[in-house]
DRENNUMAR-367375 format. One record per residue: residue in three letters; x, z, y of N, C-alpha, C, O, CB in turn. Coordinates in steps of 0.02 Angstrom, whole numbers, padded with zeros to 5 digits, always signed. Atoms other than C-alpha are relative to their C-alpha. Last residue first. Glycine has a CB too. Layout:
% DRENNUMAR-367375
ALAXZYXZYXZYXZYXZY/...
This chain:
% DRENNUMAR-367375
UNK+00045+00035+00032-00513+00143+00369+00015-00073+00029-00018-00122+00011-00073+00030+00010/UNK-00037+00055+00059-00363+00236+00377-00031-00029-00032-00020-00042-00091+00038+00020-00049/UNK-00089+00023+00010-00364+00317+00556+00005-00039-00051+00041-00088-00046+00058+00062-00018/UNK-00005+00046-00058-00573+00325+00564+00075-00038+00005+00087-00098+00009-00014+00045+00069/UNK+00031+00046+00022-00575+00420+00403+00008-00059+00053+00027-00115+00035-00066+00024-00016/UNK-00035+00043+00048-00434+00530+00453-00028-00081-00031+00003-00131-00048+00006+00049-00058/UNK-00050+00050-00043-00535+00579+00623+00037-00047-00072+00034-00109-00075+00075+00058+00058/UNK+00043+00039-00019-00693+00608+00493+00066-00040+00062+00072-00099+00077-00080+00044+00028/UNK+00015+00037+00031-00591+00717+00379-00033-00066+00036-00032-00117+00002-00030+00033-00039/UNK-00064+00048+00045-00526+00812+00512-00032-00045-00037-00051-00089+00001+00052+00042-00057/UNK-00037-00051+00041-00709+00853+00575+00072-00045+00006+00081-00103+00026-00036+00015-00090/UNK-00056+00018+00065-00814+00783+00693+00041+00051-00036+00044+00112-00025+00056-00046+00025/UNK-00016-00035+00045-00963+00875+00768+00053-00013-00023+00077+00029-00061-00036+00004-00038/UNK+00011-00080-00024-01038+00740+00846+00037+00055-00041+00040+00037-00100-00078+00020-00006/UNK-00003-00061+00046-00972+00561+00779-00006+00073+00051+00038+00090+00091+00080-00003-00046/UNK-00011-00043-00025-00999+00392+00894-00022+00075-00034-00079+00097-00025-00021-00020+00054/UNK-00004-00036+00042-00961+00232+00820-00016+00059+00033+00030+00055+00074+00051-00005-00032/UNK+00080-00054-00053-00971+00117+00981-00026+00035-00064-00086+00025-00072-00093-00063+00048/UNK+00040+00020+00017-00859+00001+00887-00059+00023+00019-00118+00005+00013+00010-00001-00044/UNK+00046+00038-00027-00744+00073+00984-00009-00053-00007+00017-00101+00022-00001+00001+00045/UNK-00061+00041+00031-00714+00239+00881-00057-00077+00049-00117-00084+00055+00015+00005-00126/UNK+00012+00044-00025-00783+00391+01005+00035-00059-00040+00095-00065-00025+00012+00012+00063/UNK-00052+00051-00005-00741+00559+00914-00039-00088+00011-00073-00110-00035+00049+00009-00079/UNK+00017+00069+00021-00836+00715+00967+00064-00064-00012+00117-00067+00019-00049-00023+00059/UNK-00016-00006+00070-00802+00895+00966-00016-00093-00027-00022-00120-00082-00061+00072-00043/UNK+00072-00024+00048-00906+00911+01126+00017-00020-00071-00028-00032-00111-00081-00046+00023/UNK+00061-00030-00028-00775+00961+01229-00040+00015-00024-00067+00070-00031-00026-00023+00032/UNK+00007-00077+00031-00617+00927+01120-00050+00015+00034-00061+00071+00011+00060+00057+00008/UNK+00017-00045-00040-00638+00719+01140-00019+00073-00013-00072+00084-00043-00040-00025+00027/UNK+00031-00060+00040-00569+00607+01017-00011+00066+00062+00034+00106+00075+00061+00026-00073/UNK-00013-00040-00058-00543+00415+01067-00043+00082-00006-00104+00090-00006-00028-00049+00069/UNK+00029-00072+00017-00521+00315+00920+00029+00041+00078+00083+00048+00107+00042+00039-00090/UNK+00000-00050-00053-00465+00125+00962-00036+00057+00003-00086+00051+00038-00014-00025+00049/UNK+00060-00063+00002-00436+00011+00814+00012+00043+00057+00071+00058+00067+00002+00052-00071/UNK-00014-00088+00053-00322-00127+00820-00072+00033+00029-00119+00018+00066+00096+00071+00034/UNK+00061-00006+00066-00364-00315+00871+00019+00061-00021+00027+00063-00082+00001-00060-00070/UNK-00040-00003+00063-00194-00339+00981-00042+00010-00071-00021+00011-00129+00052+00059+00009/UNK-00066+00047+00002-00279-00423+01129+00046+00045-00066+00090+00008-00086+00050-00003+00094/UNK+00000+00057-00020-00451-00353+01121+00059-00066-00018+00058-00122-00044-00005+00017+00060/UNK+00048+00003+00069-00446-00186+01031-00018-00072+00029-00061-00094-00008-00075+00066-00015/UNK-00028-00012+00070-00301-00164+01166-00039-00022-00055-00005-00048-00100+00012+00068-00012/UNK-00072+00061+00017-00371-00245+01300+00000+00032-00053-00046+00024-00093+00085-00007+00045/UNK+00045+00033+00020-00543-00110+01291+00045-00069-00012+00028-00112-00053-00061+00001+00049/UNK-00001-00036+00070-00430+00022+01311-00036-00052-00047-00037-00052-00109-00043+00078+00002/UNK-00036+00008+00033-00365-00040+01475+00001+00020-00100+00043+00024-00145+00037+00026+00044/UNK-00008+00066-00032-00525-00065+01543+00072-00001-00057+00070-00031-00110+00010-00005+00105/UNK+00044+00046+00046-00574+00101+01476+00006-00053-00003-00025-00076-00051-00057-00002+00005/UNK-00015-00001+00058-00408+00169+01566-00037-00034-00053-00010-00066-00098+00005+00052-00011/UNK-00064+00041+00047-00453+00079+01720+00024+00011-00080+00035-00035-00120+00068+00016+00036/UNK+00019+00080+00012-00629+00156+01732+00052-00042-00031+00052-00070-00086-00015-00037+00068/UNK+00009-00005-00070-00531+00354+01724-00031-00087-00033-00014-00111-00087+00079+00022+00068/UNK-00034+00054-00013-00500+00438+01574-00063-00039+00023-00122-00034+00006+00045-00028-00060/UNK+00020+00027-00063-00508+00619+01562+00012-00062-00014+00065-00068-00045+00033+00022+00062/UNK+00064-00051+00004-00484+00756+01398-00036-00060+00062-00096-00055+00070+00016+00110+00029/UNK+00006-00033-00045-00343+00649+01319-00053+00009+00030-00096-00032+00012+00033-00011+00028/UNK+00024-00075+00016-00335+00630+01128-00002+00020+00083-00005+00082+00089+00064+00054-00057/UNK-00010-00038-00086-00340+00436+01124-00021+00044-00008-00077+00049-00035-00030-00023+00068/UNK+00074-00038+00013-00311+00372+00921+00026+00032+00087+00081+00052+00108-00014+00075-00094/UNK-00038-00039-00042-00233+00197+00919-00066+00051+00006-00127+00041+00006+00036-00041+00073/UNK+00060-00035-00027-00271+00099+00766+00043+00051+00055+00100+00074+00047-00051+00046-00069/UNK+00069+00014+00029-00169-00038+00681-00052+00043+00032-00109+00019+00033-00002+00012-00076/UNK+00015-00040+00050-00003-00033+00800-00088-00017-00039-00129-00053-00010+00012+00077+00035/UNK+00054+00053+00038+00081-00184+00836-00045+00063-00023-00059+00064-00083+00035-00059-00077/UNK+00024-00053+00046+00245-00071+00884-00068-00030-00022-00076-00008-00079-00007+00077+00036/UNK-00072-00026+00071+00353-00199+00980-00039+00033-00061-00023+00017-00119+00071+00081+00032/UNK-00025+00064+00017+00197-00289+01099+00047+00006-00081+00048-00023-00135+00051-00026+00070/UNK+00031+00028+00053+00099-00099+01083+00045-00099-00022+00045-00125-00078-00097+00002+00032/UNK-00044-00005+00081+00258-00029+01153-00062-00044-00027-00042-00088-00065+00016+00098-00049/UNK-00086+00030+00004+00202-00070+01353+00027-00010-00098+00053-00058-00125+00068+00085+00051/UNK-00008+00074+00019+00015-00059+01305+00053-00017+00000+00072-00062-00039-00028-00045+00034/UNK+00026+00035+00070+00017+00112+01248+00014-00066+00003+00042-00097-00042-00077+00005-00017/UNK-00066-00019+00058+00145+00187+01412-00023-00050-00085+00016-00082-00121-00002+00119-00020/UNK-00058+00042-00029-00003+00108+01529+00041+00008-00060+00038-00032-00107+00037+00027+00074/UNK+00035+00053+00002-00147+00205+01437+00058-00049-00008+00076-00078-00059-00048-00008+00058/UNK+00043+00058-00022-00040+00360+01433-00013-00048-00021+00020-00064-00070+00009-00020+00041/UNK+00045-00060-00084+00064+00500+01386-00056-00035+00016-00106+00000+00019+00049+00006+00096/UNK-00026+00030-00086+00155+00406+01220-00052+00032+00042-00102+00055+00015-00003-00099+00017/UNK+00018-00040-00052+00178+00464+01044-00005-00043+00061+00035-00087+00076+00047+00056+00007/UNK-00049+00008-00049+00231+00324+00872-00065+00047+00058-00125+00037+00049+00029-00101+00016/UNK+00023-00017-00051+00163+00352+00695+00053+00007+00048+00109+00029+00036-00037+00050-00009/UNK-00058-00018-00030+00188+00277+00526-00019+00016+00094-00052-00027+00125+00057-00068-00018/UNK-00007+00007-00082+00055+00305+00425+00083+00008+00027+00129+00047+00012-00051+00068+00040/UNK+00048+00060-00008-00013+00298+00228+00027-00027+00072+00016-00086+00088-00091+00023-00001/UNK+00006+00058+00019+00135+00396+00145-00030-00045+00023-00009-00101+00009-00012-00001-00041/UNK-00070+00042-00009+00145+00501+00303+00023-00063-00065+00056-00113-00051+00066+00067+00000/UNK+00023+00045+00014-00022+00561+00282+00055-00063+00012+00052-00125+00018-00058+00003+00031/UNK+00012-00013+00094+00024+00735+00302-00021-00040-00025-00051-00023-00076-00043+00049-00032/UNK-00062+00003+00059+00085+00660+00462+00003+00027-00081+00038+00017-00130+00056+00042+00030/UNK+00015+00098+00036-00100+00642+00528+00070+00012-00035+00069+00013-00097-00001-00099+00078/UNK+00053+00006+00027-00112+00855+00543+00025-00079-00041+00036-00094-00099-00065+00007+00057/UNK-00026-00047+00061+00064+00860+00604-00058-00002-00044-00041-00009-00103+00020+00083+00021/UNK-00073+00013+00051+00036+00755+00733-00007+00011-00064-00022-00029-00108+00062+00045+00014/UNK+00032+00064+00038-00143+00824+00770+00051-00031-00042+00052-00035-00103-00027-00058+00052/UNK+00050+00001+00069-00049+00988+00793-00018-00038-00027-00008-00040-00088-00051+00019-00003/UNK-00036-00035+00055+00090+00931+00912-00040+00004-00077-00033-00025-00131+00013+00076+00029/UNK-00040+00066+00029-00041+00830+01027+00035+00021-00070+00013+00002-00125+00064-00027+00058/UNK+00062+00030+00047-00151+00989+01041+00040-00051-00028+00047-00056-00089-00076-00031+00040/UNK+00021-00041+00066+00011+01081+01090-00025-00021-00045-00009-00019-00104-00037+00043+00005/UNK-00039+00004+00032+00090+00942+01213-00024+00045-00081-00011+00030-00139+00057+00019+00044/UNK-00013-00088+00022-00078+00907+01269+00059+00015-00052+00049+00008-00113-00075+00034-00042/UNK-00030-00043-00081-00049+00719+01386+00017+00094-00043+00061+00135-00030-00104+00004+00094/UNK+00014-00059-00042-00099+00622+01233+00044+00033+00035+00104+00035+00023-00022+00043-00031/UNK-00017-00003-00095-00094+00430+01172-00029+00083+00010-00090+00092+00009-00065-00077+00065/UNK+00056-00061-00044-00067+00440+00976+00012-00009+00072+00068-00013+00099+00019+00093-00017/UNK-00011-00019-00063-00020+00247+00903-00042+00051+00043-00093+00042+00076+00000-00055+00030/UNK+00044-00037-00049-00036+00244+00731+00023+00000+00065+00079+00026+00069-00010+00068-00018/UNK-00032-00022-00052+00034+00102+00609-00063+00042+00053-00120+00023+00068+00041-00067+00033/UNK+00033+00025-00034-00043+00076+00438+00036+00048+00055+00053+00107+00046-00073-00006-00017/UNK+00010-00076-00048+00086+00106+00292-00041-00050+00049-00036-00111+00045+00088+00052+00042/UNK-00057-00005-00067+00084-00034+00173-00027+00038+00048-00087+00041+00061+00021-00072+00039/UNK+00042+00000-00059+00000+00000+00000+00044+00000+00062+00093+00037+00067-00048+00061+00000/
């Protein structure tokens, strides 16, 4: 099976850390690359091609949707955007999970 590439975009060094570590126990299935921002994703996405990019930050602004909406445009990957407010994860297909769990971000990452 060939590893599927992740690209995490978050600003929470903690929350970021954890998820990490969470998706890396999946390190046979993923290879995973970090970056702060919208901007920072598209620069590497040319080198790094990734298959699904999961967005963990709590704000994002018209441009970012704009820019979020290239990506699943111009490189065809997956775009998971997981919000700690209302526990929700946004995949955009206009998927939209209440409650999520781990199991339900993983499902989204390696489906």
């Amino acid at each position: 099976m060939q590893k599927r590439r992740l690209l995490l975009i978050t600003t929470q060094t903690l929350f970021g850390t954890g998820i990490v570590s969470l998706l890396e126990e999946q390190k046979d299935h993923l290879v995973i690359e970090k970056v702060p921002d919208v901007k920072a994703a598209i620069k590497i996405c040319d080198t790094f091609k990734p298959d699904v990019v999961v967005d963990f930050r709590e704000t994002s602004s018209p441009e970012d949707q704009a820019l979020l909406q290239e990506l699943v445009s111009r490189y065809h990957t997956r775009v998971v955007h997981c919000t700690l407010e209302a526990n929700q994860l946004t995949i955009y297909d206009k998927t939209r999970i209440k409650n999520a769990t781990v199991e339900d971000l993983m499902s989204a990452v390696l489906k």
